[in-house]
C-alpha positions as CSV (number, residue, x, y, z in Angstrom):
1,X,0.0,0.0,0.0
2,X,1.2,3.5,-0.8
3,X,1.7,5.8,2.4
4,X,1.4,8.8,-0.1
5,X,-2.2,10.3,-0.7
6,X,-2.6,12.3,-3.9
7,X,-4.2,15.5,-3.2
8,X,-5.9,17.0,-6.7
9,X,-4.1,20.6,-7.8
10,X,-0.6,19.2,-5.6
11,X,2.9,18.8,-7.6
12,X,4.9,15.1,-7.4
13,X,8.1,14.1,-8.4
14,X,7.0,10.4,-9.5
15,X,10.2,7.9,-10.3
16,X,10.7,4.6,-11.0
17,X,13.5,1.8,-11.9
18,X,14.5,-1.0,-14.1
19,X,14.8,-4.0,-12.4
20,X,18.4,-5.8,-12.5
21,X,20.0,-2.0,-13.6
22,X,18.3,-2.7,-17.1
23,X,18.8,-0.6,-19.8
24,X,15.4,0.4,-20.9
25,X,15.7,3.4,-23.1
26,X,18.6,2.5,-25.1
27,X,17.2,2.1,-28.3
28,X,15.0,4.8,-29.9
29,X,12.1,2.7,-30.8
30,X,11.7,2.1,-26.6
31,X,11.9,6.5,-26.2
32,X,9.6,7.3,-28.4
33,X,7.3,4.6,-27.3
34,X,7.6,5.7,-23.6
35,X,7.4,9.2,-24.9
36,X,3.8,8.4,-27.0
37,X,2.6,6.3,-23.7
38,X,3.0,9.4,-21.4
39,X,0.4,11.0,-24.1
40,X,-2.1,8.4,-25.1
41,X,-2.3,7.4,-21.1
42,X,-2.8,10.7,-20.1
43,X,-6.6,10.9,-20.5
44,X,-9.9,10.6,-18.4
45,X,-11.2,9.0,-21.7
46,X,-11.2,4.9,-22.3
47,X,-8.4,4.3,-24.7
48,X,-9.1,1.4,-27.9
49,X,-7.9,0.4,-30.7
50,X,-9.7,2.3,-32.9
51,X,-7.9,5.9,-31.1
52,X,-4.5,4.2,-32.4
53,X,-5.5,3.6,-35.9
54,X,-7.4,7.3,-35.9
55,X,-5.0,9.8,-35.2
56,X,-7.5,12.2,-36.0
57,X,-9.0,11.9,-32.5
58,X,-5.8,12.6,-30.8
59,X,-7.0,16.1,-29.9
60,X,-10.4,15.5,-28.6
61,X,-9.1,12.6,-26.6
62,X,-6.1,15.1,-24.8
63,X,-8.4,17.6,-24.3
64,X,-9.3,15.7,-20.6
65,X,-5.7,15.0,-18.5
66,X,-5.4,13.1,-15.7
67,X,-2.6,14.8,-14.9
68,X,-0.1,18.1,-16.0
69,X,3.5,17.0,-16.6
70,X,5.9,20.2,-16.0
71,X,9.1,18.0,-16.2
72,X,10.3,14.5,-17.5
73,X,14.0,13.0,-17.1
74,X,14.6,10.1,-19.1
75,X,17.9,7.9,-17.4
76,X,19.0,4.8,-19.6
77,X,17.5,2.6,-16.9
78,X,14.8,4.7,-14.6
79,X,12.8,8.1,-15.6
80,X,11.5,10.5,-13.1
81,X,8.6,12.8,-13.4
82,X,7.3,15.5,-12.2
83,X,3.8,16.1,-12.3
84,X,0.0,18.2,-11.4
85,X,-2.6,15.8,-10.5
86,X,-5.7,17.0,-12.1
87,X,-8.4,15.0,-11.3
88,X,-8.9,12.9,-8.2
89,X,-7.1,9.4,-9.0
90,X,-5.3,10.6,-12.1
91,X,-1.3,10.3,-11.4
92,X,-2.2,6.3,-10.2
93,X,-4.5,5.9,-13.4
94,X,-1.8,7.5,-15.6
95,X,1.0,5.9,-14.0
96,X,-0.5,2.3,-14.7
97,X,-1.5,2.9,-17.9
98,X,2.0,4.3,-19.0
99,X,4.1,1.6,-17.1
100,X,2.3,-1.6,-17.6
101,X,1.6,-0.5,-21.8
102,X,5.5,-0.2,-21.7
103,X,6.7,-3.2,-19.8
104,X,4.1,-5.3,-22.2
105,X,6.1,-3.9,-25.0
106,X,9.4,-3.8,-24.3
107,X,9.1,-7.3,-23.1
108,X,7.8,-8.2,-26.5
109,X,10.5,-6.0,-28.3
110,X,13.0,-8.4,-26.2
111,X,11.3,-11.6,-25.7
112,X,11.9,-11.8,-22.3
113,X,8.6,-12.8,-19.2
114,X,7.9,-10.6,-16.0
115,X,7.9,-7.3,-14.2
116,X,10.2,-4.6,-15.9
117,X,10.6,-2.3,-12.6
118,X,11.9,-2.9,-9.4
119,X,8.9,-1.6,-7.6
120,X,5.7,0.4,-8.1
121,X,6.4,4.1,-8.8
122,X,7.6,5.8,-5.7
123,X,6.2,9.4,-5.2
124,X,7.3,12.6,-3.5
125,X,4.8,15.7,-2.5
126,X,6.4,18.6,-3.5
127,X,4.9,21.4,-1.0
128,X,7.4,24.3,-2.2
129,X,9.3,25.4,-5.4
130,X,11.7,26.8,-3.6
């Protein structure tokens, strides 16, 4: 269980880790999907297959966030973000959308079985930009 409760309109620095020190962004094919999965996940709308064959619904389908992302590091084996929650629920919605829809693929891309990250997501409340 999660000891961090996400408070709607609050800023979090969400990161998470390969397992074994894996490489996971070292090819580009694994970036940019990562990249496209932080956009497709991030909406209050159901995603299908039809979205991903009609890109011409991209727009009406990012018009609802889950979340705001103000920052994104990408590390060869973890990423960090840091995000706004938007609605009540998003960053968990968001964040298992994003991170299960890459593990599926990367472990395809590499035929390999099992979790890709060490642990769920950990997440820290930001309270002050200073």
């Amino acid at each position: 269980m999660r000891n961090i409760k996400f408070v709607t309109g609050e800023l979090y620095h969400i990161y998470n880790r390969a397992v074994e020190g894996r490489k996971i962004f070292h090819r580009k094919s694994y970036t940019t999907y990562f990249l496209e999965s932080l956009l497709v996940g991030n909406t209050t709308l159901m995603m299908d297959q039809h979205w991903r064959r009609d890109k011409r619904n991209r727009k009406e389908v990012i018009a609802s966030p889950l979340i705001e992302i103000i920052a994104l590091v990408l590390m060869p084996n973890h990423f960090h973000v840091f995000v706004r929650q938007l609605i009540d629920g998003g960053i968990p919605k968001f964040l298992q959308r994003v991170c299960n829809s890459f593990a599926k693929y990367l472990n395809k891309a590499e035929e390999r079985k099992g979790g890709l990250f060490m642990a769920p997501y950990q997440a820290v409340h930001v309270a002050s930009d200073v």
